[in-house]
C-alpha positions as CSV (number, residue, x, y, z in Angstrom):
1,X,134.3,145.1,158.2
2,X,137.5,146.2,156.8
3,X,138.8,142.4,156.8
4,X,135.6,141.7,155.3
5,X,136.4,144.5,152.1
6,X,139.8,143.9,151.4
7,X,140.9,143.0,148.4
8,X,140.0,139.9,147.5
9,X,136.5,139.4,149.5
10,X,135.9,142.0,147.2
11,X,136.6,140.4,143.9
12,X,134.3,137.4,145.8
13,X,131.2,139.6,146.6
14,X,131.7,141.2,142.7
15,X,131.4,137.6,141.5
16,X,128.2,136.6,144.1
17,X,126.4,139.7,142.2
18,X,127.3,138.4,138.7
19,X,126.2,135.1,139.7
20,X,122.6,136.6,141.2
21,X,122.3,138.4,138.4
22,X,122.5,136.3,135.9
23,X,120.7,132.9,137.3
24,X,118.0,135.1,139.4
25,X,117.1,138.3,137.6
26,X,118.1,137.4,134.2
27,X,117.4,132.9,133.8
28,X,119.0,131.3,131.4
29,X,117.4,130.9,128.2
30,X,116.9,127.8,127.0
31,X,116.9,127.1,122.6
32,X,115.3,124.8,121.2
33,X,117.8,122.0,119.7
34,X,116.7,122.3,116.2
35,X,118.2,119.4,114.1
36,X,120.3,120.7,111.3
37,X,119.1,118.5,109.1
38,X,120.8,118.4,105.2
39,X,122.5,121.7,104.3
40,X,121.7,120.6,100.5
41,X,118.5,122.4,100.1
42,X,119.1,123.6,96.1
43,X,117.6,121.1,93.7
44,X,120.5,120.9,90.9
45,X,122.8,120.3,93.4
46,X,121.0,117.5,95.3
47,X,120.6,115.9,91.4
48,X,124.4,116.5,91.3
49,X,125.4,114.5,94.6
50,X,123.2,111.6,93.1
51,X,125.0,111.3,90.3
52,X,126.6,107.4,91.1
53,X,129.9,108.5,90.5
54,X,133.5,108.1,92.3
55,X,135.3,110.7,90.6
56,X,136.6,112.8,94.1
57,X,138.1,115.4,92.7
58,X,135.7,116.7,90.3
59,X,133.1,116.5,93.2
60,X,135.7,118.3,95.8
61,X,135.6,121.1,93.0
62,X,131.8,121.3,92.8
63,X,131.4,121.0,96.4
64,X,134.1,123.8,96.6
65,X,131.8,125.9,94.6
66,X,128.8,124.9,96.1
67,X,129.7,126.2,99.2
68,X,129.5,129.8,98.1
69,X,125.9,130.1,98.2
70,X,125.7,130.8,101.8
71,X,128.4,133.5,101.4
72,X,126.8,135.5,98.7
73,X,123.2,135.4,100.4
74,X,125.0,136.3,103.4
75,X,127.4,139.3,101.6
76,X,130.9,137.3,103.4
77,X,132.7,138.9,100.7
78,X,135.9,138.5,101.5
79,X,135.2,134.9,102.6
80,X,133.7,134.6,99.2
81,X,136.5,135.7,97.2
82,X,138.9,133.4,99.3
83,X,136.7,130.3,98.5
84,X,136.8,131.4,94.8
85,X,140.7,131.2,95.2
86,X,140.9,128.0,96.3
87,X,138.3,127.0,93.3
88,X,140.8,128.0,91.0
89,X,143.7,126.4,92.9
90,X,141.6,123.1,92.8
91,X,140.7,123.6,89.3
92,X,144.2,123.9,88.2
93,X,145.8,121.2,90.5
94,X,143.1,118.6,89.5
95,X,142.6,119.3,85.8
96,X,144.3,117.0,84.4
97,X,144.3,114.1,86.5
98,X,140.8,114.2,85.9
99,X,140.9,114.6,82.3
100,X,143.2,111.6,81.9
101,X,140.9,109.3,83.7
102,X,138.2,110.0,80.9
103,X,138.1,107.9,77.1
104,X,140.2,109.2,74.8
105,X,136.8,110.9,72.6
106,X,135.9,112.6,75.8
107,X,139.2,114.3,76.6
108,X,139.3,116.7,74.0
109,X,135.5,118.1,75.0
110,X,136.6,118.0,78.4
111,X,139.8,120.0,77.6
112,X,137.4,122.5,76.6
113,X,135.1,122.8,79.1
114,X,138.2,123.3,82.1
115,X,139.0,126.4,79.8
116,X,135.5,127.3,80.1
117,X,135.5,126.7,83.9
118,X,138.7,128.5,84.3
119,X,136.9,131.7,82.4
120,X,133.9,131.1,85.2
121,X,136.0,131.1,88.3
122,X,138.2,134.7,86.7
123,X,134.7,136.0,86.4
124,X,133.6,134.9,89.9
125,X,136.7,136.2,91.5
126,X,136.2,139.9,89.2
127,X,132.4,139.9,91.0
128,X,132.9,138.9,94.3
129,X,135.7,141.9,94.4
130,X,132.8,144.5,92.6
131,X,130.4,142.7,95.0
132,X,128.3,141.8,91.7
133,X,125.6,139.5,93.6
134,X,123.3,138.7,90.8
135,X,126.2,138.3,88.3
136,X,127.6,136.1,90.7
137,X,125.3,133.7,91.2
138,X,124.4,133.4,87.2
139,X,128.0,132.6,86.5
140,X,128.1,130.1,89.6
141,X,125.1,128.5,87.9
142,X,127.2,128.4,84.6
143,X,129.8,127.0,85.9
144,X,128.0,124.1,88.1
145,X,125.9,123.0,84.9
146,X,129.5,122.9,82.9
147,X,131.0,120.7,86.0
148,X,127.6,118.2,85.9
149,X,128.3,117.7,82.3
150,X,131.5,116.8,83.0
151,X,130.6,114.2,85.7
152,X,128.1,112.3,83.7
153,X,131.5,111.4,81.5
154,X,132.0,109.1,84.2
155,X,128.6,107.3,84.5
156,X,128.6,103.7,84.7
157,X,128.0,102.3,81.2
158,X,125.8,99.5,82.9
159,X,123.0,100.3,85.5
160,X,125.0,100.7,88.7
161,X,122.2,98.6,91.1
162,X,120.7,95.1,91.4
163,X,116.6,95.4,91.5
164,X,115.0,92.5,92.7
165,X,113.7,89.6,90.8
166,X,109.9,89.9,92.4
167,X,109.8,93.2,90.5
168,X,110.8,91.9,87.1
169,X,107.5,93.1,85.6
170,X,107.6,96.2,86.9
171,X,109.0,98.9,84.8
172,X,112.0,100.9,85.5
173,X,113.8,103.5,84.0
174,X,117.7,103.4,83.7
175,X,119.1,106.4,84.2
176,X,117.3,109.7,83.9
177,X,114.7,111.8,82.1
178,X,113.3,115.4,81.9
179,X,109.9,116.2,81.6
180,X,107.4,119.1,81.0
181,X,104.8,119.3,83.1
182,X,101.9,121.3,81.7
183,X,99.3,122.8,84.4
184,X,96.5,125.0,84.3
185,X,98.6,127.3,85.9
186,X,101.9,127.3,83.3
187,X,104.6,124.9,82.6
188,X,107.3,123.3,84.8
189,X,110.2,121.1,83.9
190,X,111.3,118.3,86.0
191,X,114.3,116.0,86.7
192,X,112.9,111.9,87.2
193,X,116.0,110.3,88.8
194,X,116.3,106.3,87.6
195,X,119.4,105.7,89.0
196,X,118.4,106.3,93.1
197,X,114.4,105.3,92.4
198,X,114.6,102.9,89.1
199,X,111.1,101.2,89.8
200,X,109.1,104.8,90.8
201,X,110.5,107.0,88.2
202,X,109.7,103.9,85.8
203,X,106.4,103.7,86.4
204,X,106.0,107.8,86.0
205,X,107.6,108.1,82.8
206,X,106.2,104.8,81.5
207,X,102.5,106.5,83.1
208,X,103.5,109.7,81.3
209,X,104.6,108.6,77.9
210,X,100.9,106.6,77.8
211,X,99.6,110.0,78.4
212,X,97.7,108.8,81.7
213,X,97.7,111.7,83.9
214,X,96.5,114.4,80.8
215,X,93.1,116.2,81.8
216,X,93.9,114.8,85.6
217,X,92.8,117.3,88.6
218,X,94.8,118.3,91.8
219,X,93.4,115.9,94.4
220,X,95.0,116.9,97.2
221,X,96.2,120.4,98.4
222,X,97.8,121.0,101.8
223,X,99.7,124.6,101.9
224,X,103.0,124.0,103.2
225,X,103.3,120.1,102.3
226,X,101.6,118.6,99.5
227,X,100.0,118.9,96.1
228,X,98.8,115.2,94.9
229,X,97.7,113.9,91.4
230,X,97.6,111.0,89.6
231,X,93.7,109.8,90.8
232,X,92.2,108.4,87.6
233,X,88.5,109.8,86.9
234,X,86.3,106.9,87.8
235,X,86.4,104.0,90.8
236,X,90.1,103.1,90.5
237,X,92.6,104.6,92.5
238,X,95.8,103.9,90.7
239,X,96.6,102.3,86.8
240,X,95.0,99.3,85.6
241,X,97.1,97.1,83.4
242,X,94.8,96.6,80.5
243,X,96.3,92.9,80.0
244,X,95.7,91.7,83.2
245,X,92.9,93.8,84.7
246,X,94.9,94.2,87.8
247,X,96.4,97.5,89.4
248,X,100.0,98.2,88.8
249,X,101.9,98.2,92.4
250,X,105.1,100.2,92.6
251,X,107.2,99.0,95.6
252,X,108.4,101.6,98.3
253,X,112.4,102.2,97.4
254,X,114.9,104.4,98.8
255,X,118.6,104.6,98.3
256,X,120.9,106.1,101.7
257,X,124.6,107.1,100.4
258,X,127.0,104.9,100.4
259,X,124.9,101.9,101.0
260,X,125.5,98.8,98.4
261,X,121.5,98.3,97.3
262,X,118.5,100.1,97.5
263,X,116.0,99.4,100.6
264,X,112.9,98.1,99.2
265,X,109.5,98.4,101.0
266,X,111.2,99.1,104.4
267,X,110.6,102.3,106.1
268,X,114.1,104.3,107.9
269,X,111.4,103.5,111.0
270,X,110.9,100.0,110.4
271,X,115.1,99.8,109.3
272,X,115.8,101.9,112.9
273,X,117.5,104.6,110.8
274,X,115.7,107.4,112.4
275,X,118.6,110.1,111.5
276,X,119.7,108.9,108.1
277,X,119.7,111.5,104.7
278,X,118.4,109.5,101.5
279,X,120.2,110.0,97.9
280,X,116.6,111.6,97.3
281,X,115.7,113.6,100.0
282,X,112.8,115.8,100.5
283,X,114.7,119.0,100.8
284,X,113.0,121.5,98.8
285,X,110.3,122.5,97.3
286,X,108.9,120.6,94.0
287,X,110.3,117.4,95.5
288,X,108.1,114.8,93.4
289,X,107.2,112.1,95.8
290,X,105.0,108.6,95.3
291,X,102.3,108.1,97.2
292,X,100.7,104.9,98.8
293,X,98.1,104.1,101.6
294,X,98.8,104.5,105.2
295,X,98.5,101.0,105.6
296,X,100.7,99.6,103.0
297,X,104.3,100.7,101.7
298,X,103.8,98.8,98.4
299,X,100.4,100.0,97.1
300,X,101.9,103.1,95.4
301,X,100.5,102.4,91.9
302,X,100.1,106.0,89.7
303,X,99.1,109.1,92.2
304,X,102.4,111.3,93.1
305,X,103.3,114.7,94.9
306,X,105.1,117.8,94.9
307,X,106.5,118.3,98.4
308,X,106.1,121.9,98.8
309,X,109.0,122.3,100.8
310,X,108.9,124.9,104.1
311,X,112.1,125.4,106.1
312,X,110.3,126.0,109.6
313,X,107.8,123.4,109.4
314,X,110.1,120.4,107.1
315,X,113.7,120.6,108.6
316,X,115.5,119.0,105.2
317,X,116.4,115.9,106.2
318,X,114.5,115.8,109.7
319,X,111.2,115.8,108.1
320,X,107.8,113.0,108.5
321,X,108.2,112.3,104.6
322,X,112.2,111.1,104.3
323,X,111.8,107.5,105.0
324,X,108.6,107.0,104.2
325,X,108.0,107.6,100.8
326,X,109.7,107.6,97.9
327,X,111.3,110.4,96.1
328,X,111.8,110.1,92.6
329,X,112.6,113.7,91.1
330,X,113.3,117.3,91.5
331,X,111.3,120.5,89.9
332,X,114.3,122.4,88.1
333,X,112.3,125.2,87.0
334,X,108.6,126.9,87.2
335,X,108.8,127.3,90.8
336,X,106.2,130.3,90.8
337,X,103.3,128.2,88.9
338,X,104.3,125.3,91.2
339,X,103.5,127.9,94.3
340,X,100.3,128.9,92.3
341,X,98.3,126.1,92.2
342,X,95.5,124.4,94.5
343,X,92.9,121.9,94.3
344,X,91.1,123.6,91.6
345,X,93.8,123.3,88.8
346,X,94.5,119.8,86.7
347,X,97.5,118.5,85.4
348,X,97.0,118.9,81.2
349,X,99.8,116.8,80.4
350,X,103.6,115.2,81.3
351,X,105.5,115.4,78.0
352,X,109.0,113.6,78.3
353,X,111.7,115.5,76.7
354,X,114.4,113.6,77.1
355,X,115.7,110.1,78.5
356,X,113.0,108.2,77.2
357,X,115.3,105.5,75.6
358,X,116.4,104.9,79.8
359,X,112.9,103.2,80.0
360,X,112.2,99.3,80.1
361,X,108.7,98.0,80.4
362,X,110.4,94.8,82.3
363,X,113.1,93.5,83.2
């Protein structure tokens, strides 16, 4: 017995007890392997990363910046204040590099604009120290808009993608627009992205500037996915081109980073891209979506959705909508009416505010 307790059978029997301990009166708990899906979950931003630029270090800068968000909802103060630093030491190593690469009219507005920036990221480094939360994230969101504007500087001037000659009826718009969307509820403002969904966000603003969805009800209401529109009153389901007497189809299209041309009526399923991230994803809510059949991809004709977006039960960019339909904008503001309304509101009217002069009724 006292061979049996020295030393080390000791240190042997100590670890049998762990072992029994942990495997037998405590099992292992097993967590579920949630996909993390697309961190990108903040509409501007999302709007931002589909820009189809190549200018690196502007993007490194507002990716830079970006990152922050997690740190001020989580209070990582000191983490916060560090990524602020290296803001500025970005800011300041890639000004003018950047600056030279833009026309000579541009340079002087940019010129401006880093001095602006550079007064943003000394405020954000004074309010991360004073822990300033909400002044914080309004000067964040100040300086984000100013580093947008400076990335549309380097748009193409041409339309960066090739749409395919079957669809040269179609309409399509060529860049972007902004819209008002007038409910029964209140008013929301939306982003319609052209350059990642040229032929859906054609047909909606081309749709909207004919004033076709005015007086039009809430079809469809499902809390926690989707609010749909865009039924006319009568028979039809979608437009009807008065000239032809024939309903308008708008082919299924979705862009993935990086890849050369847009997939047209092709589903990530059908493409065996089962883990892929669209330009467009359906990452948060007031995602504007077009709808078709379930039997058919390219029957989309006028009737669209707000994806009302739900972290637990839509995993961005693991979801049963990315893939399978289109998305062809963003809600940038009105959130709470968005929230608000059901199947007994109507849509009064889409006004578009800007961009209008992006749309061509062919090709």
């Amino acid at each position: 017995m006292q061979n049996f307790l020295s030393n080390q059978n000791k240190l042997f029997l100590i670890l049998i007890i762990i072992l029994v301990q942990v495997f037998f009166l405590n099992p292992t708990k097993v967590l579920a392997d949630l996909p993390t899906g697309n961190a990108v979950k903040d509409p501007s931003a999302i709007l931002r990363n589909a820009l189809p630029i190549k200018q690196i270090e502007l993007q490194e800068i507002q990716h830079k910046l970006e990152d922050t968000s997690d740190l001020v909802r989580g209070g990582r103060w000191p983490a916060l204040t560090k990524t602020v630093t290296k803001c500025q030491s970005l800011l300041k190593k890639y000004k003018n590099r950047i600056v030279e690469e833009l026309p000579l009219e541009k340079q002087k507005i940019a010129e401006e604009t880093f001095s602006e920036l550079k007064d943003n990221f000394d405020n954000l480094q004074d309010q991360a120290k004073l822990k300033d939360k909400y002044s914080f994230i309004k000067t964040r969101k100040e300086a984000l808009e100013k580093i947008g504007g400076l990335e549309n500087y380097f748009l193409p001037n041409k339309f960066p993608y090739s749409i395919p000659r079957e669809f040269n009826d179609l309409p399509r718009l060529l860049g972007r627009a902004k819209v008002k969307i007038k409910t029964s509820k209140g008013d929301m403002y939306a982003v319609i992205d052209g350059y990642n969904a040229p032929l859906t966000a054609g047909a909606f603003i081309d749709l909207s500037s004919k004033n076709f969805y005015s007086n039009l009800p809430i079809n469809r209401a499902e809390e926690f996915f989707v609010l749909q529109t865009g039924d006319p009153i009568g028979e039809e389901i979608g437009y009807v081109d008065p000239e032809t007497n024939i309903e308008r189809h708008v082919p299924l299209e979705i862009r993935i980073p990086n890849e050369k041309e847009t997939f047209y009526n092709e589903t990530f399923e059908e493409l065996g891209l089962y883990t892929e991230t669209p330009t467009l994803p359906f990452a948060t809510l007031g995602t504007l979506g077009w709808s078709h059949s379930s039997s058919a991809v390219d029957d989309g004709s006028s009737q669209f959705f707000f994806f009302l977006y739900e972290a637990e039960l839509n995993p961005a960019g693991r979801n049963l909508i990315d893939g399978r339909n289109a998305a062809f904008g963003y809600v940038i503001d009105g959130f709470d009416v968005l929230e608000e309304l059901t199947k007994d509101d109507i849509i009064v009217s889409i006004d578009v505010l800007e961009g209008l002069e992006n749309l061509k009724l062919n090709a």
